[in-house]
BANUSE-241052 format. One record per residue (C-alpha): residue number from 1; z, x, y. Coordinates in Angstrom, 2 decimals, always signed. Example, Ala and Ser with C-alpha at 12.3 -4.5 7.8 and 13.67 -1.06 7.14 Angstrom:
+-----+---------+---------+---------+
:   k :      pz :      px :      py :
+-----+---------+---------+---------+
:   1 :   +7.80 :  +12.30 :   -4.50 :
:   2 :   +7.14 :  +13.67 :   -1.06 :
+-----+---------+---------+---------+
***
This chain:
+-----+---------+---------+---------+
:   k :      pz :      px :      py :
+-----+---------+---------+---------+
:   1 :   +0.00 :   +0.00 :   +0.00 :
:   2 :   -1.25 :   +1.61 :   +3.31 :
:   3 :   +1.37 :   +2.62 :   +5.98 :
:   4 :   +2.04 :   +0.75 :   +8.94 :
:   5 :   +0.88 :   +3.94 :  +11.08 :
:   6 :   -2.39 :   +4.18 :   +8.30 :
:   7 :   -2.75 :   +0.23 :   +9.01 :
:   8 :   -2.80 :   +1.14 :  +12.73 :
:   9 :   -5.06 :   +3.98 :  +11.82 :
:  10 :   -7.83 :   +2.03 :  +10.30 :
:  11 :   -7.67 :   -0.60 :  +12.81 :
:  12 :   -8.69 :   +1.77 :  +15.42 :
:  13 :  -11.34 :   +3.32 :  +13.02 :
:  14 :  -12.56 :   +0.10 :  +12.35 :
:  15 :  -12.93 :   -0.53 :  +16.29 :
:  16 :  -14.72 :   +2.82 :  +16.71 :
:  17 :  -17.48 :   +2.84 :  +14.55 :
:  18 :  -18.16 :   -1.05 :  +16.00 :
:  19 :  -17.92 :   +0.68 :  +19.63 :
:  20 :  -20.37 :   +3.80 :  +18.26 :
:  21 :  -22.48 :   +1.16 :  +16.63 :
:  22 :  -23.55 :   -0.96 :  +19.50 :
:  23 :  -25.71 :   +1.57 :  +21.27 :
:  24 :  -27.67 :   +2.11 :  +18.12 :
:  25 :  -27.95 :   -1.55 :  +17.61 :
:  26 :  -29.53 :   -2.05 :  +21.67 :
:  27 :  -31.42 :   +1.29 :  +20.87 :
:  28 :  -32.83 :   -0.67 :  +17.55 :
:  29 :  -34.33 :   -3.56 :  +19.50 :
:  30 :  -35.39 :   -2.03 :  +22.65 :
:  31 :  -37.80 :   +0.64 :  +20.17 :
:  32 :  -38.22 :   -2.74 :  +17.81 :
:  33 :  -39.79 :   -4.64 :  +21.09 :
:  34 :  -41.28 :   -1.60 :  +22.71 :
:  35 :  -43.41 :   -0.78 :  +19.48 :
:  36 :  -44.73 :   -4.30 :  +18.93 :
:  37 :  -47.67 :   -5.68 :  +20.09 :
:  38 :  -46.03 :   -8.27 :  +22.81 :
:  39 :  -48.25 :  -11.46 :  +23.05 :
:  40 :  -47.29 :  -14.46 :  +25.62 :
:  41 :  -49.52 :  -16.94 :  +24.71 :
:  42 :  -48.76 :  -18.77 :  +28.47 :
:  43 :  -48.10 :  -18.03 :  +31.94 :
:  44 :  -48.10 :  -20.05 :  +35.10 :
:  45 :  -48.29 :  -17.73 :  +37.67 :
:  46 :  -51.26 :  -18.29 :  +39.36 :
:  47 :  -50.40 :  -21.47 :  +40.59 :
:  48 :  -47.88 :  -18.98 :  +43.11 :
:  49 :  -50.66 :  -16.97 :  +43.49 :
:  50 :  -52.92 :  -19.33 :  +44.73 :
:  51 :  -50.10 :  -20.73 :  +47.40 :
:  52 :  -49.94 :  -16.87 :  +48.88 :
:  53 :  -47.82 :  -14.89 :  +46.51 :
:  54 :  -48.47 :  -11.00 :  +45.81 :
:  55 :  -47.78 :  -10.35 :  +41.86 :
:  56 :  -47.83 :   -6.61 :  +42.86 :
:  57 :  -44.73 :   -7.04 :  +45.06 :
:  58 :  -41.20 :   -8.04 :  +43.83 :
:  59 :  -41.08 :  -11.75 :  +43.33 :
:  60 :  -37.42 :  -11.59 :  +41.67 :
:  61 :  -36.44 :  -14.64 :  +44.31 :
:  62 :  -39.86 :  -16.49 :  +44.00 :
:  63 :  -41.17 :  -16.71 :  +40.82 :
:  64 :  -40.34 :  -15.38 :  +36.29 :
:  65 :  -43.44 :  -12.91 :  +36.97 :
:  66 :  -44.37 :  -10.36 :  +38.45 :
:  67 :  -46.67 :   -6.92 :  +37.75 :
:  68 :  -43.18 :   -5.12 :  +37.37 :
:  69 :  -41.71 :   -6.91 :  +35.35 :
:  70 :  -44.17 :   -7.79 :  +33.04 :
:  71 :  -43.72 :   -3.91 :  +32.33 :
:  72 :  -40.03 :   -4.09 :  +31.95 :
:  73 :  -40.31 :   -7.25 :  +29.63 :
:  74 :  -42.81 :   -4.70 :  +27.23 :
:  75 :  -45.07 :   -7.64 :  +27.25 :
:  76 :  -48.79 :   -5.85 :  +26.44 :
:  77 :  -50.92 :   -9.34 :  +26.42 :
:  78 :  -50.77 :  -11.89 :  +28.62 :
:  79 :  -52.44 :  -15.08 :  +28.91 :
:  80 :  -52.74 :  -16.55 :  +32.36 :
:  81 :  -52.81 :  -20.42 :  +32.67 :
:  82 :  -56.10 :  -21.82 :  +34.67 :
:  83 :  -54.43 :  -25.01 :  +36.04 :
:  84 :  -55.19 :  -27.52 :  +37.86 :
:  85 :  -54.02 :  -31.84 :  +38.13 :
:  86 :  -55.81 :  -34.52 :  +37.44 :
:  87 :  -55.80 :  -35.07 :  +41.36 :
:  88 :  -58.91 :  -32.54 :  +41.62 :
:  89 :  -61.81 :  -34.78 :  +40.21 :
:  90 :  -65.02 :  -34.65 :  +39.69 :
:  91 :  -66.82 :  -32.02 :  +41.95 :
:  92 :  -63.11 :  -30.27 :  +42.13 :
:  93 :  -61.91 :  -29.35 :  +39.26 :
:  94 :  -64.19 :  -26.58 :  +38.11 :
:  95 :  -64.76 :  -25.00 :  +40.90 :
:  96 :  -60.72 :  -24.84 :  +41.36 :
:  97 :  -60.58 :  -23.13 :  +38.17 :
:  98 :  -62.97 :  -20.94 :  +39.57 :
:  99 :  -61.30 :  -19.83 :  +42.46 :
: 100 :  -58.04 :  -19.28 :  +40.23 :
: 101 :  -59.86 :  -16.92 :  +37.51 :
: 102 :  -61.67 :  -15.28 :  +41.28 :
: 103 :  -57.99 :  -14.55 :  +42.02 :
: 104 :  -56.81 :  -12.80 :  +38.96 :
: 105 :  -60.35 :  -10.64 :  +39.22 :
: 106 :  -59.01 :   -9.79 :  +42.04 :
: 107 :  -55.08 :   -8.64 :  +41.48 :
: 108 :  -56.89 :   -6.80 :  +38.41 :
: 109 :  -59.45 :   -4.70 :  +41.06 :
: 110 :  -56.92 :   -3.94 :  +43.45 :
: 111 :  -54.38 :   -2.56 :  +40.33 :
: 112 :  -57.01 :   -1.21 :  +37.63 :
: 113 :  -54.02 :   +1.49 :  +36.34 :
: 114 :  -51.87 :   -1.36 :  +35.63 :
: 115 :  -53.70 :   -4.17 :  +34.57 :
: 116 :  -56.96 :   -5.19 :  +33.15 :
: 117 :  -59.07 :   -8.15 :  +32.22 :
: 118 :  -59.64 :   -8.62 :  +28.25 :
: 119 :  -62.12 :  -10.42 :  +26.61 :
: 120 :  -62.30 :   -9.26 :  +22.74 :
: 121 :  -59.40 :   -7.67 :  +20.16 :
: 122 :  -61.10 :   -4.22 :  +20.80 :
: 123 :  -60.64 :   -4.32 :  +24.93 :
: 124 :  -57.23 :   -5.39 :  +24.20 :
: 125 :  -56.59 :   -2.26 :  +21.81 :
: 126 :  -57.99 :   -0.14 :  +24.40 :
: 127 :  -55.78 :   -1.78 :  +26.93 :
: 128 :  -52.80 :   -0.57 :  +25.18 :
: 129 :  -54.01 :   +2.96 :  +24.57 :
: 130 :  -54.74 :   +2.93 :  +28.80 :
: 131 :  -50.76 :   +1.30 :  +28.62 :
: 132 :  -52.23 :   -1.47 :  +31.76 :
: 133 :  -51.29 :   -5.24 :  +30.88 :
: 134 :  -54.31 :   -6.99 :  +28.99 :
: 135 :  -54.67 :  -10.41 :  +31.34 :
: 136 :  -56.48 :  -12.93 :  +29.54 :
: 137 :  -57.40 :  -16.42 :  +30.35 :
: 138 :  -56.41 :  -20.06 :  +28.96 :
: 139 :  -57.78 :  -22.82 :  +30.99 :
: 140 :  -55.28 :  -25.57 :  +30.70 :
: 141 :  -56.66 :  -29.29 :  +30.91 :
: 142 :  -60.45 :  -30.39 :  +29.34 :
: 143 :  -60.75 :  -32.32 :  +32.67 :
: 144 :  -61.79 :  -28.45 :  +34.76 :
: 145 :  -64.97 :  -28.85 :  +32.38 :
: 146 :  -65.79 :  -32.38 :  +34.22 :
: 147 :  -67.71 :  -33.67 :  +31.23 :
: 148 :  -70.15 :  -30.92 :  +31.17 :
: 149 :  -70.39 :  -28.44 :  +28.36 :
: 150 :  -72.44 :  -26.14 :  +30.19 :
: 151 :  -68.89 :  -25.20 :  +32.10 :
: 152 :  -67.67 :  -24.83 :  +29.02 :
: 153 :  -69.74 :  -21.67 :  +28.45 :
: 154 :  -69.30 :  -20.44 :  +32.14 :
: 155 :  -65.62 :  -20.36 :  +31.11 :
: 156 :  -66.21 :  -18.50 :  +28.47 :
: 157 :  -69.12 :  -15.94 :  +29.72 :
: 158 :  -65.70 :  -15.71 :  +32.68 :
: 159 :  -63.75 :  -14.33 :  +29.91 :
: 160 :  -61.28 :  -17.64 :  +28.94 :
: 161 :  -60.83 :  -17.60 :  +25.47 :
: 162 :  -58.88 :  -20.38 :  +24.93 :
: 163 :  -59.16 :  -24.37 :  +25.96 :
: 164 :  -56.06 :  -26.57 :  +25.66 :
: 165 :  -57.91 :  -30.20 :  +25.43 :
: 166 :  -55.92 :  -31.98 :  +27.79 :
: 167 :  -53.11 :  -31.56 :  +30.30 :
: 168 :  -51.11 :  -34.18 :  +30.70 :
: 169 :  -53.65 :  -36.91 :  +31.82 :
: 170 :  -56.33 :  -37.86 :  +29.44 :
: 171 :  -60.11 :  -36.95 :  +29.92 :
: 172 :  -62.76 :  -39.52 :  +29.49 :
: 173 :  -63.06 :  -37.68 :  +25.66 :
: 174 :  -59.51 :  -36.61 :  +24.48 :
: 175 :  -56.26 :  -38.49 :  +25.03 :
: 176 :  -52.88 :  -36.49 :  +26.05 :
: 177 :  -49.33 :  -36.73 :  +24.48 :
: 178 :  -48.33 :  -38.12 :  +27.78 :
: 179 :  -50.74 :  -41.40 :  +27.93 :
: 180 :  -50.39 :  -41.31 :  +24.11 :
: 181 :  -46.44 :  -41.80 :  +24.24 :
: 182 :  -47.35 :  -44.73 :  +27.21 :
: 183 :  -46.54 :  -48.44 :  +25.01 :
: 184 :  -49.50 :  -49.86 :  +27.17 :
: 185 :  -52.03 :  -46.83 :  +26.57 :
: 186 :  -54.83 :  -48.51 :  +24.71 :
: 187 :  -55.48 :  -47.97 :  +21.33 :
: 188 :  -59.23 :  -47.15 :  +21.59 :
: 189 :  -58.80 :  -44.57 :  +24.27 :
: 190 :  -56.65 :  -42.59 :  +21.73 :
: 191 :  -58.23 :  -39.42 :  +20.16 :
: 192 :  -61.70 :  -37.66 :  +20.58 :
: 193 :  -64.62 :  -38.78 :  +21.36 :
: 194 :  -68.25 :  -38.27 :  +20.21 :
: 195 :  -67.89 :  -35.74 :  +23.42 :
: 196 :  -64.89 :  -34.51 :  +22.28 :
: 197 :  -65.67 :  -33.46 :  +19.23 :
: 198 :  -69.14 :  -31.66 :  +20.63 :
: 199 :  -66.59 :  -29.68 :  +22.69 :
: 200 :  -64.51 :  -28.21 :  +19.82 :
: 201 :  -67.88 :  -27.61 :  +17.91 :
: 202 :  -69.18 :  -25.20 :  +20.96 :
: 203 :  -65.78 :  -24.11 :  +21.07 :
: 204 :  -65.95 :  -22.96 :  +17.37 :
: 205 :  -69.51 :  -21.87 :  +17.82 :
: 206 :  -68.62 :  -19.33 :  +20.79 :
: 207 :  -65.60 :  -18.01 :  +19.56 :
: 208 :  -63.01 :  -20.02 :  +22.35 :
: 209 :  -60.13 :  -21.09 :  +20.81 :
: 210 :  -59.01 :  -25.08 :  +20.74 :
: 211 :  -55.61 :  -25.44 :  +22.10 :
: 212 :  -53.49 :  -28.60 :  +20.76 :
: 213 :  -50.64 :  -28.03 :  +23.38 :
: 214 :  -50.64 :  -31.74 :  +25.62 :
: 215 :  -52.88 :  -33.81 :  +23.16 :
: 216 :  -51.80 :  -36.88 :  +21.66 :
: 217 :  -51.08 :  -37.22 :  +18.07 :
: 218 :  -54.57 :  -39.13 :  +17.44 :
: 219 :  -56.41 :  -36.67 :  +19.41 :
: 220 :  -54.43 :  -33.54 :  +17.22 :
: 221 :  -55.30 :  -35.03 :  +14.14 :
: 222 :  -59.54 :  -35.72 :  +15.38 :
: 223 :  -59.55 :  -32.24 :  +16.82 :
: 224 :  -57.86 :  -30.76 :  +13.10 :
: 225 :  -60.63 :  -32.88 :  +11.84 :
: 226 :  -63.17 :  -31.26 :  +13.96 :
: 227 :  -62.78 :  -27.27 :  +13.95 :
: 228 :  -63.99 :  -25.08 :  +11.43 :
: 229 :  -61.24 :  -22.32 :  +12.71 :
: 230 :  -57.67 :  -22.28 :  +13.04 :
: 231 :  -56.65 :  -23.29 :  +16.38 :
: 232 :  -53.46 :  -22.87 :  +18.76 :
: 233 :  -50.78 :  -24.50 :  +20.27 :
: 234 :  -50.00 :  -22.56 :  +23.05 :
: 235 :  -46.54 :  -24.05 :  +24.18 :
: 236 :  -45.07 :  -26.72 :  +22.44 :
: 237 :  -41.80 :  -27.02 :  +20.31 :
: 238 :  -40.20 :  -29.34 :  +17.56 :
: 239 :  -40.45 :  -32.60 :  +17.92 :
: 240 :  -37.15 :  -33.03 :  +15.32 :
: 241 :  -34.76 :  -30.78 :  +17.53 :
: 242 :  -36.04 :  -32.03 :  +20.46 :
: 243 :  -37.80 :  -35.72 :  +20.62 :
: 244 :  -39.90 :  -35.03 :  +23.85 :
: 245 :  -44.10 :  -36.48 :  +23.47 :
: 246 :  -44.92 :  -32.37 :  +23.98 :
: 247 :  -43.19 :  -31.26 :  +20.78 :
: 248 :  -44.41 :  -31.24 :  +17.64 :
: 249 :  -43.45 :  -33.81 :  +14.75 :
: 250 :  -42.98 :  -31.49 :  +11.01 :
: 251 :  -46.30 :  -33.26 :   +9.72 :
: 252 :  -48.08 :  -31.61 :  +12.71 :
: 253 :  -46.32 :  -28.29 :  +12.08 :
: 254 :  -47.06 :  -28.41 :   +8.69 :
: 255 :  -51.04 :  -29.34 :   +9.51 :
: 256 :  -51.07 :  -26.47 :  +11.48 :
: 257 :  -50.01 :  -24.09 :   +8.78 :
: 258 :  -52.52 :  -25.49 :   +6.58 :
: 259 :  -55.15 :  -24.66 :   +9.19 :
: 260 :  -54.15 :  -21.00 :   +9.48 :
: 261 :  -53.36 :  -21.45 :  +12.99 :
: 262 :  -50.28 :  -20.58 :  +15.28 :
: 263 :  -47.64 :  -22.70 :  +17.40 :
: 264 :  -46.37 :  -20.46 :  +20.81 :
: 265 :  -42.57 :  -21.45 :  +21.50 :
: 266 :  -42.39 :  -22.97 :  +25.27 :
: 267 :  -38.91 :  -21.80 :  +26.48 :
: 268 :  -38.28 :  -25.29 :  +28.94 :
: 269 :  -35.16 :  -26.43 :  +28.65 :
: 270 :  -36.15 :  -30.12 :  +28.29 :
: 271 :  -38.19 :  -29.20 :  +25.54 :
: 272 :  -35.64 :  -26.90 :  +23.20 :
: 273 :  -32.29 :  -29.14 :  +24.50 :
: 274 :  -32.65 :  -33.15 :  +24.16 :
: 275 :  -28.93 :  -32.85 :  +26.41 :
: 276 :  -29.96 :  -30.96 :  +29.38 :
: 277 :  -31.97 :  -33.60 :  +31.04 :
: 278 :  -28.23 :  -35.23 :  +31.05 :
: 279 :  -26.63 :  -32.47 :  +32.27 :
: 280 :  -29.06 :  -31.87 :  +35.01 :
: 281 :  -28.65 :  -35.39 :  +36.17 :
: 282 :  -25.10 :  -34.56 :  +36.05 :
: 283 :  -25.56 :  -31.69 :  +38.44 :
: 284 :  -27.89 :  -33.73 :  +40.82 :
: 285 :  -25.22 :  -36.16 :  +40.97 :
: 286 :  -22.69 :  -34.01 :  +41.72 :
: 287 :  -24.20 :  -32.44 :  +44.66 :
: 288 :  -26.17 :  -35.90 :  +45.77 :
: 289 :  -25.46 :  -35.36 :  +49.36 :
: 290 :  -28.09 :  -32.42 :  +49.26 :
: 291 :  -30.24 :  -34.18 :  +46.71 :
: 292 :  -30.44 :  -36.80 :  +49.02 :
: 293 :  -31.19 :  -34.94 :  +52.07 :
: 294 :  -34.15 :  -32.54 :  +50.30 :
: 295 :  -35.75 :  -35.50 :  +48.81 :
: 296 :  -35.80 :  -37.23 :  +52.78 :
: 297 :  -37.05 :  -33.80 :  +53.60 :
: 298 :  -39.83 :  -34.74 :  +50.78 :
: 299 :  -39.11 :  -32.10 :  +48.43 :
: 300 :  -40.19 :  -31.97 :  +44.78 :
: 301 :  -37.52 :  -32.05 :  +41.92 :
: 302 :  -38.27 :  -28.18 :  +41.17 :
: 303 :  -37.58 :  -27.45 :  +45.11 :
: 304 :  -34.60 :  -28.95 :  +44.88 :
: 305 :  -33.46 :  -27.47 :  +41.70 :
: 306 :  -33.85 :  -24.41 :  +42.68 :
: 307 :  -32.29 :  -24.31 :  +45.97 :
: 308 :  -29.21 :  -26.09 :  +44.48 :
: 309 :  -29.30 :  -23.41 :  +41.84 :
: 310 :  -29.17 :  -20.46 :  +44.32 :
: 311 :  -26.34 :  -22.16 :  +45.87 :
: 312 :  -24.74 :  -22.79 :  +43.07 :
: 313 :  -25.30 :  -20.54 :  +40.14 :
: 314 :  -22.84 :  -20.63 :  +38.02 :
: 315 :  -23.18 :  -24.35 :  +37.43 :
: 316 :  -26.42 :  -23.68 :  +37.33 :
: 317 :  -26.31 :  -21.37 :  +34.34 :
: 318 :  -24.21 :  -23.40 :  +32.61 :
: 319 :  -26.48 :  -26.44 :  +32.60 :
: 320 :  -29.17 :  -24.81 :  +30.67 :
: 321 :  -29.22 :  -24.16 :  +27.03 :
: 322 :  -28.57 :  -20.73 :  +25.54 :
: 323 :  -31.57 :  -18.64 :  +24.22 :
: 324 :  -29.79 :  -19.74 :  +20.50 :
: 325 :  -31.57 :  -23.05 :  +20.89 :
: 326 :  -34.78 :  -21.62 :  +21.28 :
: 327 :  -34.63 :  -19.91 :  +18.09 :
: 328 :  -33.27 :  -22.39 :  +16.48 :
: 329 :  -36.67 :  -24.10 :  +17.20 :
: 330 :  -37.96 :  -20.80 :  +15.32 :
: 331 :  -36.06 :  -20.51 :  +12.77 :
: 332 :  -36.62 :  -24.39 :  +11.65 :
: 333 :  -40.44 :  -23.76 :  +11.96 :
: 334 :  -40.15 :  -20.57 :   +9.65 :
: 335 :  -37.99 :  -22.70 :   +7.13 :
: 336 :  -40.51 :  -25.65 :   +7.33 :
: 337 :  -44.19 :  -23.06 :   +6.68 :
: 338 :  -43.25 :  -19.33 :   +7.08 :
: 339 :  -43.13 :  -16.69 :   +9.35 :
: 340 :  -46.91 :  -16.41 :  +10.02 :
: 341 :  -47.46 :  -19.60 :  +12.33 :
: 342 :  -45.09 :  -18.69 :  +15.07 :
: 343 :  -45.44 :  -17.25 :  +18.43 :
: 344 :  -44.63 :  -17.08 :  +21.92 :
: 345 :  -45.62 :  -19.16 :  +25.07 :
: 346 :  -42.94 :  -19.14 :  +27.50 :
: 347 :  -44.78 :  -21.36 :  +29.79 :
: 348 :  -42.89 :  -18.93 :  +32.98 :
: 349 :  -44.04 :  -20.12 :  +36.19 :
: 350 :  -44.64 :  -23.54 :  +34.82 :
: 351 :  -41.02 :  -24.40 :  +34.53 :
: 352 :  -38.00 :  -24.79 :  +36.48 :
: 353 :  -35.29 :  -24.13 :  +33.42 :
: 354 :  -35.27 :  -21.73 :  +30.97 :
: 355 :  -32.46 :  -20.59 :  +28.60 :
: 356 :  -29.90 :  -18.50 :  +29.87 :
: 357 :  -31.00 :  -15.07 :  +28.83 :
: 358 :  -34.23 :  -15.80 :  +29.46 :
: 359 :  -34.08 :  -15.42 :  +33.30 :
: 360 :  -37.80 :  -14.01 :  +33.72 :
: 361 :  -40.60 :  -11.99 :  +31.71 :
: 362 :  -38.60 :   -8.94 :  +32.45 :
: 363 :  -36.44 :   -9.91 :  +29.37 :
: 364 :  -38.58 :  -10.61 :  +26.64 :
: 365 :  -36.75 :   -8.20 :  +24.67 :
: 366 :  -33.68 :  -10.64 :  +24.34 :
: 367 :  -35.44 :  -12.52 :  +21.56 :
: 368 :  -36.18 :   -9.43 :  +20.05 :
: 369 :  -32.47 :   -8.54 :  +20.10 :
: 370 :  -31.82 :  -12.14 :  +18.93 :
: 371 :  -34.46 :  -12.37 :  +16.55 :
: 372 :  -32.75 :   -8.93 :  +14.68 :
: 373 :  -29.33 :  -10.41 :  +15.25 :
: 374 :  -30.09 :  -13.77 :  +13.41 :
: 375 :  -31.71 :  -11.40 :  +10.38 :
: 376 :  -35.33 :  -11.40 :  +10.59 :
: 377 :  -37.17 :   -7.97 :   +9.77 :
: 378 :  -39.14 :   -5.64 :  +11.72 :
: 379 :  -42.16 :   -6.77 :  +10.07 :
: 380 :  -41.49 :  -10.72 :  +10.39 :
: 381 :  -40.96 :   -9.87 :  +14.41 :
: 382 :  -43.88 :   -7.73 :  +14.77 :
: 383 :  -45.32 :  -11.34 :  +13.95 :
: 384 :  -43.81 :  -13.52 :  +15.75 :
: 385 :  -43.91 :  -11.28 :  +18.89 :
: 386 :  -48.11 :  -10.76 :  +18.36 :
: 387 :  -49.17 :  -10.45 :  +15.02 :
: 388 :  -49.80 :  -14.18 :  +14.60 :
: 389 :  -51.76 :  -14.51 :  +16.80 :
: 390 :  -53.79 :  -11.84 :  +16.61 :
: 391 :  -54.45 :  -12.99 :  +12.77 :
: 392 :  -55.97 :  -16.01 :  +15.05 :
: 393 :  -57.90 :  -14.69 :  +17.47 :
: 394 :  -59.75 :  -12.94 :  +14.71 :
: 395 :  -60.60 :  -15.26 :  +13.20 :
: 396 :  -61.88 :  -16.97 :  +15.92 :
: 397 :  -63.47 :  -14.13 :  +17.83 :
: 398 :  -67.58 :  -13.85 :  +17.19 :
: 399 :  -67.57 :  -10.53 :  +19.77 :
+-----+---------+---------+---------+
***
């Protein structure tokens, strides 16, 4: 029987080697994340670029992303959302898109050491050897084509290589989760039309890939119906943990599997917690005197999220979810088909909450660190982090 001084002794030993053993453990995921291939299958950025912001400068205040800290965050591949509302029509819409894609041209020709425009797997390897970020391009809403497939393949020859069908409002060819989730949506505007399905054929045929993120169950089962590849969904989450109309019910998951294609996590707090739309309303309520006088000032929910939240941080934190329930999304999606249909699309820029640790794209290497603490292997994170979907674009890719 040990000593009471040999008790105290191993105690202390015991509480040493855990000390020694945490460096080697943040030393293990940092060389983990900065040896993977980093893919972030969404970014909404450019809507802050095209309202004046610099991504070169320090936007720590302003926006998740900037040029900096995409380098911190070790993320090597980004996609940048082409976005526009349905409020741009006919006559609009493309030639918005236009003038976004015209402005990441030109944040990639004023910083060609640091960043670079990718079109195939090869430019994106060569990217990496050149260490610059590899920008790529999703346009985000079928309605930027304006019913025209020869925009379709000026996208493309612009270097977008993937389409996500809708947004949240239908096109005239594809309904959205959105309308779809609507009781009074009509029944024969649900899923593709003859259109729709011509789309996803050129799609196929060019090598662009078909992004189910925002489409309506009848209009994800058509377009499954439809392409000869595997397709994406670029930012969506589980419908089971968290019953929103842009998550993902398990027969969907499991249909993607099946096609060989790959879902990229969202990191939105409305979309990983079903309670933090109640404890947001909580905090609005709370502080209703300043809701009250933004909204007068007409100021959108985000606006006044955010100023609340810089006034009030700590309650602020504490209202979203922790980065746990994000993985949790993960892990049920690796239990439910594998390892090899999960990615990353943190949808930064396009939200107003994200999970605690996740304050920016400077620290994508917290779900590496989490992803190691919750047991998965080198190998299963080299997937999730850009493996996947790599596995995807090639098969996709004709260049």
């Amino acid at each position: 029987m040990l000593g009471k001084e040999n008790l105290y002794l191993k105690y202390w030993l015991i509480a040493l080697l855990g000390l020694l053993r945490l460096p080697v453990q943040a030393q293990a995921y940092q060389k983990i994340h900065q040896e993977a291939l980093v893919i972030d299958l969404h970014n909404d950025v450019l809507i802050a670029v095209m309202r004046g912001a610099i991504i070169s400068q320090n936007l720590s205040q302003k926006t998740h992303s900037d040029l900096s800290r995409f380098s911190q965050g070790g993320v090597d591949a980004q996609f940048f959302s082409i976005w526009c509302s349905q409020q741009y029509g006919a006559g609009k819409a493309f030639r918005y898109a236009n003038r976004q894609i015209d402005s990441l041209e030109k944040i990639i020709n004023r910083h060609p050491d640091k960043i670079m425009l990718v079109r195939t797997p090869a430019q994106l390897n060569q990217a990496l050897k050149l260490n610059k970020l590899a920008a790529l391009m999703g346009v985000e809403g079928g309605h930027m084509l304006e019913n025209n497939l020869a925009n379709l393949n000026k996208f493309y020859a612009r270097g977008v290589r993937y389409l996500t069908l809708t947004w949240n409002n239908s096109t005239t060819w594809a309904s959205s989760a959105k309308d779809e989730s609507r009781r009074n949506f009509p029944a024969q505007r649900k899923g593709l039309t003859l259109f729709g399905q011509q789309v996803i054929r050129q799609m196929n045929q060019l090598g662009m890939l078909v992004d189910l993120s925002h489409v309506g169950e009848k209009t994800f089962w058509d377009a499954l119906n439809t392409t000869t590849k595997p397709v994406i969904i670029s930012h969506s989450n589980v419908y089971r943990l968290a019953p929103h109309f842009r998550n993902l019910k398990d027969a969907q998951i499991k249909a993607i599997a099946q096609n060989g294609g790959i879902i990229g996590l969202n990191f939105n707090a409305e979309f990983i917690d079903p309670a933090y739309l109640a404890r947001e309303k909580s905090f609005f309520n709370k502080h209703q005197t300043e809701v009250a006088a933004l909204r007068k000032l007409k100021k959108s929910k985000a606006y006044i999220l955010k100023t609340l939240a810089r006034k009030y941080p700590q309650e602020a934190i504490l209202m979203r979810p922790p980065l746990s329930k994000l993985l949790d999304h993960l892990d049920y999606i690796v239990k439910l088909v594998g390892v090899d249909y999960v990615g990353l699309g943190s949808d930064f820029d396009g939200i107003t909450a994200t999970p605690r640790e996740l304050n920016s794209v400077a620290d994508f290497p917290q779900v590496t660190k989490a992803l190691l603490a919750r047991g998965y292997s080198q190998a299963a994170i080299n997937k999730i982090l850009g493996g996947n979907f790599m596995r995807v674009w090639l098969a996709n890719t004709t260049e």
